[in-house]
VMD Tcl script that builds the backbone (N, CA, C; Angstrom):
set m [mol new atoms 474]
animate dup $m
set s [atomselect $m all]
$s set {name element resname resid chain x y z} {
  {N N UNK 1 A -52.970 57.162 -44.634}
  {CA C UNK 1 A -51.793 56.345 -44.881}
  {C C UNK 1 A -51.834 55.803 -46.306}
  {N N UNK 2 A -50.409 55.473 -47.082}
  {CA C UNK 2 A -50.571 54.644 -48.092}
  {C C UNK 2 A -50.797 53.509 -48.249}
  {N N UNK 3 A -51.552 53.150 -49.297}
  {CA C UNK 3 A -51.384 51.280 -49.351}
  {C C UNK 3 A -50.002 51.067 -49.494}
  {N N UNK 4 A -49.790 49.718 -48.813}
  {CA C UNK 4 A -48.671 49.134 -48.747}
  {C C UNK 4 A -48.865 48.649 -50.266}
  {N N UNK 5 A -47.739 47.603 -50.826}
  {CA C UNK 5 A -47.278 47.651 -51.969}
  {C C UNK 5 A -48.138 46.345 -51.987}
  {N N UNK 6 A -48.151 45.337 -51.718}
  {CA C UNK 6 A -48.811 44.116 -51.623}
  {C C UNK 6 A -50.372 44.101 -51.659}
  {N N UNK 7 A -50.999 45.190 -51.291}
  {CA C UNK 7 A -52.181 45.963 -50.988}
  {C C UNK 7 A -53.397 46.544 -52.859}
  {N N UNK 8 A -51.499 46.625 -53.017}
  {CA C UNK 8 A -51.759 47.570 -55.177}
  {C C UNK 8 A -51.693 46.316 -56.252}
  {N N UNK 9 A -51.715 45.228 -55.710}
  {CA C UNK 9 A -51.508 44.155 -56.346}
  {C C UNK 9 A -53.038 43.795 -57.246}
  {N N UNK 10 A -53.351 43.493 -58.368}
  {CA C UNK 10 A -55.006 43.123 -59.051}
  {C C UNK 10 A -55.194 41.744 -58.144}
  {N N UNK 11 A -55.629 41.538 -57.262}
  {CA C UNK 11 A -55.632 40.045 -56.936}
  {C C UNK 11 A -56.927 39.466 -57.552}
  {N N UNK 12 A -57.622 40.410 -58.575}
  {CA C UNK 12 A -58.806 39.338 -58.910}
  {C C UNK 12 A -58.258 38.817 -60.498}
  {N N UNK 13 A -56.944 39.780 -60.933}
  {CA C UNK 13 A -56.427 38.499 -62.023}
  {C C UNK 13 A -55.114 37.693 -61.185}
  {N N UNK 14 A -54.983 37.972 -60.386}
  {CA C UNK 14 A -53.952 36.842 -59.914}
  {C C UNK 14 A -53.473 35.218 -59.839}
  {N N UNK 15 A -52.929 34.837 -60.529}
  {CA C UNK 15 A -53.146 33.155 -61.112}
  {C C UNK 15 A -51.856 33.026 -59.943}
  {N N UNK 16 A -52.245 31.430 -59.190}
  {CA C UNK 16 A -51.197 31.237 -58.421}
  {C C UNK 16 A -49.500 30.778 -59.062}
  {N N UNK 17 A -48.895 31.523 -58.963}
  {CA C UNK 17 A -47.453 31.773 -59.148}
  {C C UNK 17 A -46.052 31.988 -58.234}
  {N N UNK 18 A -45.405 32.743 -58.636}
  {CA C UNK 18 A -44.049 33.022 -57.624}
  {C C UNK 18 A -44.201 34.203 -58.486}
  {N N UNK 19 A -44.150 35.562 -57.710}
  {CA C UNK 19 A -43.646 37.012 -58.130}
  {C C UNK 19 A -42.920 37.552 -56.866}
  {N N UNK 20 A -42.097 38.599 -57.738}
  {CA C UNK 20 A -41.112 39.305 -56.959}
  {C C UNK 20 A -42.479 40.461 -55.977}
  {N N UNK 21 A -42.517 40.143 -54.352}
  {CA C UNK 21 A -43.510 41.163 -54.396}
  {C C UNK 21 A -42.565 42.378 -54.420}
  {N N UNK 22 A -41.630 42.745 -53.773}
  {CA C UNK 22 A -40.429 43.826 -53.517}
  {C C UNK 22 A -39.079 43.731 -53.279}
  {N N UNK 23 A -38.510 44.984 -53.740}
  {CA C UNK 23 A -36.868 44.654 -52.848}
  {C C UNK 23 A -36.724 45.676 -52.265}
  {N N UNK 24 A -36.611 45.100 -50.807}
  {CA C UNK 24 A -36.095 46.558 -50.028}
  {C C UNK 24 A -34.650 46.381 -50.141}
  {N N UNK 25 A -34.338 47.255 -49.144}
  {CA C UNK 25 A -32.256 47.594 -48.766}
  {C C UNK 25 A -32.275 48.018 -47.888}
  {N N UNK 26 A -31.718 46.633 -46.859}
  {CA C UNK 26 A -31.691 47.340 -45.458}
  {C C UNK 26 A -29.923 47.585 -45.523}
  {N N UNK 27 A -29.689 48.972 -44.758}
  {CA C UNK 27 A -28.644 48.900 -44.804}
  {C C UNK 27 A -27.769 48.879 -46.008}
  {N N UNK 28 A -28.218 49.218 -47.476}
  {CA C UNK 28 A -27.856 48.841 -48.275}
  {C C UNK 28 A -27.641 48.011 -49.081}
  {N N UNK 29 A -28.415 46.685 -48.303}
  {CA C UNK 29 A -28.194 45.104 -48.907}
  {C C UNK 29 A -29.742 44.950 -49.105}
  {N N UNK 30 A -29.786 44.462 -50.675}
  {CA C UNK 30 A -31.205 44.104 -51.014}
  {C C UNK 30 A -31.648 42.833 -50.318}
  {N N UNK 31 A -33.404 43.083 -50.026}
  {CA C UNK 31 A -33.811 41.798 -49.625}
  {C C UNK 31 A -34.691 41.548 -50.262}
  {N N UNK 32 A -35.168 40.481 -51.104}
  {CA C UNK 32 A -36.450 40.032 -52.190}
  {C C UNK 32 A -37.450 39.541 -51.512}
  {N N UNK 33 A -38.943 39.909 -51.142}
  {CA C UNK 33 A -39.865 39.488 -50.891}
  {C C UNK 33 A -40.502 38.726 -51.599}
  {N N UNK 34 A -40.764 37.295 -51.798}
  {CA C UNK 34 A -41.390 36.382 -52.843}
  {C C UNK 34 A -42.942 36.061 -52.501}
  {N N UNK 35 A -43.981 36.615 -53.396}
  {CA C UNK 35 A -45.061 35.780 -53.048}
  {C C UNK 35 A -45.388 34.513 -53.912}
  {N N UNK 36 A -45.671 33.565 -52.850}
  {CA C UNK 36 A -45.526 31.860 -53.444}
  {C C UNK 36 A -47.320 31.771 -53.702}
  {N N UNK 37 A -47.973 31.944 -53.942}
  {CA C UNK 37 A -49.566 32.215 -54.755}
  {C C UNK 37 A -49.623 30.697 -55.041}
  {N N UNK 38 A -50.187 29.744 -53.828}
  {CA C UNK 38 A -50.951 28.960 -53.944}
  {C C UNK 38 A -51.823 28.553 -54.694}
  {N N UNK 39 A -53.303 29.562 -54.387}
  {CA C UNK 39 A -54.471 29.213 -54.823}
  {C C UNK 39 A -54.636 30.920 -55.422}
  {N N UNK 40 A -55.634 30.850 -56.185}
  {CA C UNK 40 A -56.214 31.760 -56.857}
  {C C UNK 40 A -57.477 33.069 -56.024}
  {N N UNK 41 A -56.478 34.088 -55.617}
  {CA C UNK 41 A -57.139 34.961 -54.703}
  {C C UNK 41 A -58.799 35.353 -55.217}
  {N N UNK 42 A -59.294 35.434 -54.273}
  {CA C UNK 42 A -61.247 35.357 -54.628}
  {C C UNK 42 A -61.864 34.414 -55.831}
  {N N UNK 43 A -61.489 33.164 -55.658}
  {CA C UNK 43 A -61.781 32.653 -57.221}
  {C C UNK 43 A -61.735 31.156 -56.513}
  {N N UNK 44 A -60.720 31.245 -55.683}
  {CA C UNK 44 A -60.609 29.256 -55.438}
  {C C UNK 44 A -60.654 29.439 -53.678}
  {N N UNK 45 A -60.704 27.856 -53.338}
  {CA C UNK 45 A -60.627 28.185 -51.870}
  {C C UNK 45 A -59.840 28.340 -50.935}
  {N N UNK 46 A -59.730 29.039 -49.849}
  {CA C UNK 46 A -58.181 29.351 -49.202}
  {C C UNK 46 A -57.827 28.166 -48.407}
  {N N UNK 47 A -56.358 28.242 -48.579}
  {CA C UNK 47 A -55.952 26.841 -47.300}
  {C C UNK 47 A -56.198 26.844 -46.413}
  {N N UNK 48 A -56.706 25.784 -45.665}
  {CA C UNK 48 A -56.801 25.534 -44.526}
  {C C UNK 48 A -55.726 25.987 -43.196}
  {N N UNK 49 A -55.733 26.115 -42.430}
  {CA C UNK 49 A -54.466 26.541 -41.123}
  {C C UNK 49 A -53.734 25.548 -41.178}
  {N N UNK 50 A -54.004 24.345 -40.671}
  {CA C UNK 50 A -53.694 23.342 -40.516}
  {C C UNK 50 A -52.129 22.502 -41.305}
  {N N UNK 51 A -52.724 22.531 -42.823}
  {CA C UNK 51 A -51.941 22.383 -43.970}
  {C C UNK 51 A -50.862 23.216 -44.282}
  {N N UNK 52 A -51.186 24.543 -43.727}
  {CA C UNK 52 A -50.239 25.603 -44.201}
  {C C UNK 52 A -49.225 25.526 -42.719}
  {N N UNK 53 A -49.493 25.629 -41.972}
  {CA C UNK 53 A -49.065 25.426 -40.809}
  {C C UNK 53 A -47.890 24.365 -41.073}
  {N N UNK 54 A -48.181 22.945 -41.528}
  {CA C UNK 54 A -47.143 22.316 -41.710}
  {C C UNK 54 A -45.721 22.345 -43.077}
  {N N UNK 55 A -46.928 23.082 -44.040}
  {CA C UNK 55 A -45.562 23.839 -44.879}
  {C C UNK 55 A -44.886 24.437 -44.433}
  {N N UNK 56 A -45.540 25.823 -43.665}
  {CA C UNK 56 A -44.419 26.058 -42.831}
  {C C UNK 56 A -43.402 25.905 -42.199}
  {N N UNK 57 A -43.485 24.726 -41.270}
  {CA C UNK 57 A -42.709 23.927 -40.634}
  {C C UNK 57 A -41.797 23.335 -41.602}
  {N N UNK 58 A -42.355 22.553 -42.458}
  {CA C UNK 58 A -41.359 21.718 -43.476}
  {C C UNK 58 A -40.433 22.995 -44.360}
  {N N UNK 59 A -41.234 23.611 -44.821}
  {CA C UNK 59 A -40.417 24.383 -45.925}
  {C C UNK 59 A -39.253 25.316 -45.489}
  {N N UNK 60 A -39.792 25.747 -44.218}
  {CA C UNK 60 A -38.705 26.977 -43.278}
  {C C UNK 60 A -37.697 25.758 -42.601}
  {N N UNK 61 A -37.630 24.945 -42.235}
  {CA C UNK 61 A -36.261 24.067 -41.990}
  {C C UNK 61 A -35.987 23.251 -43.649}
  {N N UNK 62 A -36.200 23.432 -44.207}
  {CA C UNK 62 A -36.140 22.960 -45.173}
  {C C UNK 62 A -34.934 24.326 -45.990}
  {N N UNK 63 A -35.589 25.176 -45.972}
  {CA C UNK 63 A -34.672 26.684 -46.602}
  {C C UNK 63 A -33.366 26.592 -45.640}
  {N N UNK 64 A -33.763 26.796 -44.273}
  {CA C UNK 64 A -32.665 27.218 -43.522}
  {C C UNK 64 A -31.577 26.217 -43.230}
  {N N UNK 65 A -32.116 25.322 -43.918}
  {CA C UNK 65 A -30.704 24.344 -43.688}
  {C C UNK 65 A -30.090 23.678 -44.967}
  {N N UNK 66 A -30.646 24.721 -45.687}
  {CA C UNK 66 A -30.249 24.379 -46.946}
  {C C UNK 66 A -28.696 25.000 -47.647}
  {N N UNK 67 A -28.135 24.331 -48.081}
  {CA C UNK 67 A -26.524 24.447 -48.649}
  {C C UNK 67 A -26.020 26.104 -48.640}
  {N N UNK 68 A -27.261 26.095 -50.033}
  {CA C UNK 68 A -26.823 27.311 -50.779}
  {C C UNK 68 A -27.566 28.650 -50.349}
  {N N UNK 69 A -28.633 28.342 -49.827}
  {CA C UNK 69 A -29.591 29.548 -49.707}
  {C C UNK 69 A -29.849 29.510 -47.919}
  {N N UNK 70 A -29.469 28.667 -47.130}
  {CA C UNK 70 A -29.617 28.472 -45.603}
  {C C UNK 70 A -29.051 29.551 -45.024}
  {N N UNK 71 A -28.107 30.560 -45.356}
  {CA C UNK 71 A -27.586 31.932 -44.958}
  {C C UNK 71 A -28.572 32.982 -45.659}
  {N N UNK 72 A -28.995 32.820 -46.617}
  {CA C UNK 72 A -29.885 33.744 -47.093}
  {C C UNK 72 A -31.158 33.539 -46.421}
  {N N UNK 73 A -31.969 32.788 -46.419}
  {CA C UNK 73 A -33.091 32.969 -46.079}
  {C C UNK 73 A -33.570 33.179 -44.881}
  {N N UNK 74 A -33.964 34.707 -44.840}
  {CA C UNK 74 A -34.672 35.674 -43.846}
  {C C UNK 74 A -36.132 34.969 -42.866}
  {N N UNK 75 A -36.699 34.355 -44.012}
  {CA C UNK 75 A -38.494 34.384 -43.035}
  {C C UNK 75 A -39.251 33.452 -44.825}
  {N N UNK 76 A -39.461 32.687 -44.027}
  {CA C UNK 76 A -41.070 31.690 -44.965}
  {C C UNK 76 A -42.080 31.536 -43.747}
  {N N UNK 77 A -43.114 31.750 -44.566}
  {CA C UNK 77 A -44.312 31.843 -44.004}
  {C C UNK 77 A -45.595 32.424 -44.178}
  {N N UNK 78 A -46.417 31.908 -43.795}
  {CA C UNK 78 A -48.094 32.082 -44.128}
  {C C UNK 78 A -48.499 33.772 -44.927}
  {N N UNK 79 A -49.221 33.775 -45.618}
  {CA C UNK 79 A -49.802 34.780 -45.809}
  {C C UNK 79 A -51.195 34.932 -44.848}
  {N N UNK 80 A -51.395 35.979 -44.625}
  {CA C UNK 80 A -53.000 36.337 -43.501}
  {C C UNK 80 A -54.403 35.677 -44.551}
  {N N UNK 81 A -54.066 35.913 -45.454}
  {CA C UNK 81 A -55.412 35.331 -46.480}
  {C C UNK 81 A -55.269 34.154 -46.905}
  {N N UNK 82 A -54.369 33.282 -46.205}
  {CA C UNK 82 A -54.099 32.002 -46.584}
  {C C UNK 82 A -54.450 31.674 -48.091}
  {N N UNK 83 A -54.176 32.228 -49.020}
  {CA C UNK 83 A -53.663 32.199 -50.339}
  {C C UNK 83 A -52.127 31.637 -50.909}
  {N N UNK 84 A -51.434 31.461 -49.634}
  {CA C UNK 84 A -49.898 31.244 -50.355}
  {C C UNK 84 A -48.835 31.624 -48.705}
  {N N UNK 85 A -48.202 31.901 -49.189}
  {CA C UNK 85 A -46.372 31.984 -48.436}
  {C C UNK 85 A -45.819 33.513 -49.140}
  {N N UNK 86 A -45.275 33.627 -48.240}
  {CA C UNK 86 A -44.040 34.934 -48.348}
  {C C UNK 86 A -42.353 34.260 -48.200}
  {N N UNK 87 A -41.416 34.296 -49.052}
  {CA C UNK 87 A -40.392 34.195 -48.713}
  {C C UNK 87 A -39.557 35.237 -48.520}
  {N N UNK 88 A -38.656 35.394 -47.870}
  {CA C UNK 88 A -37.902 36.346 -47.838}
  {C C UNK 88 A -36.135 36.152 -48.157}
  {N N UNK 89 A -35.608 36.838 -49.433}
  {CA C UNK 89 A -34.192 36.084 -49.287}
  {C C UNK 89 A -33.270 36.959 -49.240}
  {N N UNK 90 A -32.045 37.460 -48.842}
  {CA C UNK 90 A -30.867 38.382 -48.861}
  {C C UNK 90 A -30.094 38.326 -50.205}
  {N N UNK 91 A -30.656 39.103 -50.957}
  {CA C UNK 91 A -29.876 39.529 -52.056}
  {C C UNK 91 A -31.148 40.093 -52.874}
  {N N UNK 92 A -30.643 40.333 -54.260}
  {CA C UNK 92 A -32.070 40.233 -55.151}
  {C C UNK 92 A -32.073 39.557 -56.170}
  {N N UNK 93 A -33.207 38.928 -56.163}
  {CA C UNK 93 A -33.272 37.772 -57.094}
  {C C UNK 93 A -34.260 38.204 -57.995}
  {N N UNK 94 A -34.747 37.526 -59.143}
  {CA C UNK 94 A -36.214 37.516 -59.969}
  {C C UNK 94 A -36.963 36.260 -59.639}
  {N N UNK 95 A -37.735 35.779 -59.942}
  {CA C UNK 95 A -38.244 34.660 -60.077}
  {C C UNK 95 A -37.943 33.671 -60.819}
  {N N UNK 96 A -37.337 33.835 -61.653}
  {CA C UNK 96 A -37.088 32.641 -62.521}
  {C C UNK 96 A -36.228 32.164 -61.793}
  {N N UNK 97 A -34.567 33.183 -61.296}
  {CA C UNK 97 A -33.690 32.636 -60.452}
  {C C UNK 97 A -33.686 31.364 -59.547}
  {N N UNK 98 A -35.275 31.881 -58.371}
  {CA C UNK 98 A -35.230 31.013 -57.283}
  {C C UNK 98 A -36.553 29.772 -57.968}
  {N N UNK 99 A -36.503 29.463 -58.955}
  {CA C UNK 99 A -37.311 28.436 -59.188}
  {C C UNK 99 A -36.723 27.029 -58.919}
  {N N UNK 100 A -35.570 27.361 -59.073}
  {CA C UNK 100 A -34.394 25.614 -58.706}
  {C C UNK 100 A -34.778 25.326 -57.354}
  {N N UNK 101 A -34.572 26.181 -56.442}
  {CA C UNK 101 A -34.980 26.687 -55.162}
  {C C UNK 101 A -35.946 26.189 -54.765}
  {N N UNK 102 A -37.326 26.588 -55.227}
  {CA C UNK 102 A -38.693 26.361 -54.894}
  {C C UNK 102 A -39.165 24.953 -55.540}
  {N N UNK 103 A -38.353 24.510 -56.517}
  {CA C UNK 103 A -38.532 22.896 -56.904}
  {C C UNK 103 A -38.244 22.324 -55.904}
  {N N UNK 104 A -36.841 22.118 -55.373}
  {CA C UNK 104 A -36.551 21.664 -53.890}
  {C C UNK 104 A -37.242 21.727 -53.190}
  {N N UNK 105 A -37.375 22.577 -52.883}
  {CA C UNK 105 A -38.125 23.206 -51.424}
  {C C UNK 105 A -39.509 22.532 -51.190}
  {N N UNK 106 A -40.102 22.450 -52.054}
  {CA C UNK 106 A -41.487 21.419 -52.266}
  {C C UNK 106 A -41.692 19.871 -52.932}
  {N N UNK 107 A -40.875 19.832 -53.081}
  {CA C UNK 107 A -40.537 17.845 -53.578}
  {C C UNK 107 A -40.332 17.657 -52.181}
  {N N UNK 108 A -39.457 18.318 -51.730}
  {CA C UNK 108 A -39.068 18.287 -49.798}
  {C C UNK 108 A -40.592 17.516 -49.245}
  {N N UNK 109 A -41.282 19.248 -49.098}
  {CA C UNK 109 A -42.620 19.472 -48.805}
  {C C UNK 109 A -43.198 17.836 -48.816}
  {N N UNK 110 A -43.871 17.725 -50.430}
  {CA C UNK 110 A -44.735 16.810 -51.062}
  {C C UNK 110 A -44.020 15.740 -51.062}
  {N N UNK 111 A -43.096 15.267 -50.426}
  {CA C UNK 111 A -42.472 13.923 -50.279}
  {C C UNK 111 A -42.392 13.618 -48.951}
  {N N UNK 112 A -42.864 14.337 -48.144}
  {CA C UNK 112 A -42.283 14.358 -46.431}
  {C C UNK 112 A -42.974 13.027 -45.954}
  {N N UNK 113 A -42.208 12.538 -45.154}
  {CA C UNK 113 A -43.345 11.606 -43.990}
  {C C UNK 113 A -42.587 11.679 -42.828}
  {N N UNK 114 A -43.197 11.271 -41.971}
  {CA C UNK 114 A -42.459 10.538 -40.182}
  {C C UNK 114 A -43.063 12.168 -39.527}
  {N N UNK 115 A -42.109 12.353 -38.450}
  {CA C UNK 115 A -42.456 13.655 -37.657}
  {C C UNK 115 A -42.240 15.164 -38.594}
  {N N UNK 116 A -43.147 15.772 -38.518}
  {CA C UNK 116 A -43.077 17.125 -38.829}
  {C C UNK 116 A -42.387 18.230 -37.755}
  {N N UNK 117 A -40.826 18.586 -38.451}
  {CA C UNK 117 A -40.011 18.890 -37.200}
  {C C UNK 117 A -40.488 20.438 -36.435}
  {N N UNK 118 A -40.460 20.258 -35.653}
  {CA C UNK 118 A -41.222 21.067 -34.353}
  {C C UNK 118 A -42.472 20.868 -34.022}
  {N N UNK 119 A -42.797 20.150 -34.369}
  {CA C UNK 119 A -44.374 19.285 -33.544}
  {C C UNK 119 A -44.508 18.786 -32.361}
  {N N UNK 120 A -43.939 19.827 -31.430}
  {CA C UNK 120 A -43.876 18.974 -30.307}
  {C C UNK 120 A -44.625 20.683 -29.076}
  {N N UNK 121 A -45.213 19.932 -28.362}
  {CA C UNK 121 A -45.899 21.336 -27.386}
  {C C UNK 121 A -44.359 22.453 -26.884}
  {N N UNK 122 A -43.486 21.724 -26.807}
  {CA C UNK 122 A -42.333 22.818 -26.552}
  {C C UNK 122 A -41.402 23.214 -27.428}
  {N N UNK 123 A -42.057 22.676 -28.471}
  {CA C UNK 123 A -41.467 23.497 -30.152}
  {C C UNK 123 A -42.554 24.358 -30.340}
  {N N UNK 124 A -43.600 24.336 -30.181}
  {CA C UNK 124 A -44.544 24.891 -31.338}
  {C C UNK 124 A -45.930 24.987 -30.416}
  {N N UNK 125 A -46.369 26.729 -30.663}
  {CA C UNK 125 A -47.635 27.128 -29.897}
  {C C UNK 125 A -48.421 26.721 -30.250}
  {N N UNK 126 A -48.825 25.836 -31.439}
  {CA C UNK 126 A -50.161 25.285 -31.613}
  {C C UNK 126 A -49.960 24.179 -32.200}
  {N N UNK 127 A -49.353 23.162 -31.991}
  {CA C UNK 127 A -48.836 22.054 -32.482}
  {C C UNK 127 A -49.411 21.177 -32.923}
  {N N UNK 128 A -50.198 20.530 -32.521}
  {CA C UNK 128 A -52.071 20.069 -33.023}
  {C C UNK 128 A -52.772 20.059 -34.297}
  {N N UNK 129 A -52.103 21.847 -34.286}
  {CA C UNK 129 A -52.862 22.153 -35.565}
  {C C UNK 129 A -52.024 22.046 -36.920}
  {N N UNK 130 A -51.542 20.702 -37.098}
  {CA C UNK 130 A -51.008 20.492 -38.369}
  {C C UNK 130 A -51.586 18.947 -39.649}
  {N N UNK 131 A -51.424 19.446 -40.894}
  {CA C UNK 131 A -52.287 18.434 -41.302}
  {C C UNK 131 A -50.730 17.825 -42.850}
  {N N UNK 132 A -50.069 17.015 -42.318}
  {CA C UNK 132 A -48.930 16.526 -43.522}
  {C C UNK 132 A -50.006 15.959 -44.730}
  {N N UNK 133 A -50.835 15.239 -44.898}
  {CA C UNK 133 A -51.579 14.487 -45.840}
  {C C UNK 133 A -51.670 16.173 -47.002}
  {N N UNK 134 A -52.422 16.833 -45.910}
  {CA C UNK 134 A -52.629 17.644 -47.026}
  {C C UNK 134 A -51.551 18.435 -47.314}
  {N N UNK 135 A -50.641 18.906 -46.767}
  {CA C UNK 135 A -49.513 19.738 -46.957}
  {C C UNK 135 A -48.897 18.962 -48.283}
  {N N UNK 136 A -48.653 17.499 -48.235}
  {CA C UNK 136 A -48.112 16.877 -48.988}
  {C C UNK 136 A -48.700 16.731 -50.433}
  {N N UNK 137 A -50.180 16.920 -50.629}
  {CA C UNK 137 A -50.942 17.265 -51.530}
  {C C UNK 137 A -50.667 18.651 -51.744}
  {N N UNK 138 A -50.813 19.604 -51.264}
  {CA C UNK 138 A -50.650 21.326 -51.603}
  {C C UNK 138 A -49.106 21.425 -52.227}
  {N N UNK 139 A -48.286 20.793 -51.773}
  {CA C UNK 139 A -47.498 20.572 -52.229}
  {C C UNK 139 A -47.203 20.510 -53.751}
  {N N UNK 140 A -47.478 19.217 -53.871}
  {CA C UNK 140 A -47.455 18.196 -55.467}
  {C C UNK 140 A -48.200 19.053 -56.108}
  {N N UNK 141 A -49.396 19.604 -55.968}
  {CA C UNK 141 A -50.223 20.535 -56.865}
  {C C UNK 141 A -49.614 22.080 -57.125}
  {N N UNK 142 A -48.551 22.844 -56.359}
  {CA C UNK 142 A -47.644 23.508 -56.659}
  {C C UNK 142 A -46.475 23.577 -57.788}
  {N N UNK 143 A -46.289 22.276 -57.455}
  {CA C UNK 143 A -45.425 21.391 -57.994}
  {C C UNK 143 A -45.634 21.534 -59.450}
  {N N UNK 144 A -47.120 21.108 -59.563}
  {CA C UNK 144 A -47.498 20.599 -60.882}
  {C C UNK 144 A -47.900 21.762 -61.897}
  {N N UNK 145 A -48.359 22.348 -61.072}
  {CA C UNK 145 A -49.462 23.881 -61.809}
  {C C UNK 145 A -48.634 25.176 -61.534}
  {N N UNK 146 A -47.830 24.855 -61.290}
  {CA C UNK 146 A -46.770 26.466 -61.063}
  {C C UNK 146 A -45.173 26.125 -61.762}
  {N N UNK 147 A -44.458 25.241 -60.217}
  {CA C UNK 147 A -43.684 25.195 -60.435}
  {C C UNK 147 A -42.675 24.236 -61.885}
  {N N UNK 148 A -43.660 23.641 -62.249}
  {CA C UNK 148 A -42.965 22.477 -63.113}
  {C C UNK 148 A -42.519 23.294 -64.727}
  {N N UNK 149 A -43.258 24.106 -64.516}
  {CA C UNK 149 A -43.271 25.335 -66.208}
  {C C UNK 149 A -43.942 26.023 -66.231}
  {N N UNK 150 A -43.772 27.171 -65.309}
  {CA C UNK 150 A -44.708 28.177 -65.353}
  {C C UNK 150 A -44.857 29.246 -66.114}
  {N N UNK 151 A -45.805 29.573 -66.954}
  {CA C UNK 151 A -46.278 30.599 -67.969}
  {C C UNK 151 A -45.421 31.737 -67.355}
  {N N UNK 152 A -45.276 33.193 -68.050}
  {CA C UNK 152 A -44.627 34.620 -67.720}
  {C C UNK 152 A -45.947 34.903 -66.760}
  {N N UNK 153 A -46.913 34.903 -66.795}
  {CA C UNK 153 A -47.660 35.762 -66.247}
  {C C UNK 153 A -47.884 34.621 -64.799}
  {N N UNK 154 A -47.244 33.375 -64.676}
  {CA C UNK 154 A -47.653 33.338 -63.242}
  {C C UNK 154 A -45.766 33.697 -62.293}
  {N N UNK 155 A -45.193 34.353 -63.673}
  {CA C UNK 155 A -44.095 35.014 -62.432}
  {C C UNK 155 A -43.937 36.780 -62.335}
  {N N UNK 156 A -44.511 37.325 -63.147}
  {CA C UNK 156 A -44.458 38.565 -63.202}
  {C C UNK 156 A -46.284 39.257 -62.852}
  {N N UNK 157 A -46.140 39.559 -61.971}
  {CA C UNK 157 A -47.628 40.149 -60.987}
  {C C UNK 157 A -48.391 40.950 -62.513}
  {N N UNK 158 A -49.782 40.930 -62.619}
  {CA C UNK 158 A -50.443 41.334 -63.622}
  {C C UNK 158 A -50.327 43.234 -63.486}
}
mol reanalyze $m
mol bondsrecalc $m
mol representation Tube
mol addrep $m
């Protein structure tokens, strides 16, 4: 089989960023796969479940109910190497585009308090396992080291 495309990526120069990972066309309509590159693949330490778990939560009601992009957005959520997030949006974008986007989307995040929505045993299969303190930290440090002015090379994959 081939490597998948995400697979051909250098992840040992990978600086955490936002890159376009792909655009498919389903049907003819492009869809942009975004990887949101947290932490620094084999180099720093991976997130915890816990933390990411509640980005999740925050950031995916956070997209989907959002004005402009709440019809577009397909799927946010965990990467398997807990390194970061995948977004998924209906159209095609670059990165620079959805940076207005991903400012929101994490001031959201890194400002949250009270209930984390679907935290409840009949929202959510593992509900327990969420940690806001730190989400809200992973957050702000996104915030700070990516999103606030990010260099070319943490939006265009090495």
């Amino acid at each position: 089989m081939e490597k998948i495309t995400s697979f051909t990526i250098d992840h040992l120069s990978l600086l955490p960023g936002v890159y376009v990972s792909r655009i498919d066309h389903v049907q003819g309509h492009p869809v942009t796969t975004f990887d949101l590159r947290f932490t620094r693949p084999n180099k720093e330490p991976v997130m915890n479940t816990a933390e990411m778990h509640a980005i999740e939560h925050l950031a995916a009601t956070f997209l989907r109910n959002h004005p402009d992009y709440g019809d577009k957005t397909i799927y946010f959520g965990p990467m398997g190497c807990r390194t970061g997030f995948y977004l998924l949006l209906s159209g095609e974008y670059t990165s620079s585009q959805v940076l207005p986007l991903l400012r929101e989307t994490f001031q959201f995040v890194a400002g949250f308090s009270g209930d984390i929505p679907g935290a409840s045993p009949r929202d959510c299969g593992n509900y327990l396992d969420l940690n806001l303190p730190m989400a809200n930290y992973l957050a702000k440090k996104y915030l700070a080291d990516v999103l606030e002015s990010p260099s070319e090379d943490q939006l265009v994959y090495p």
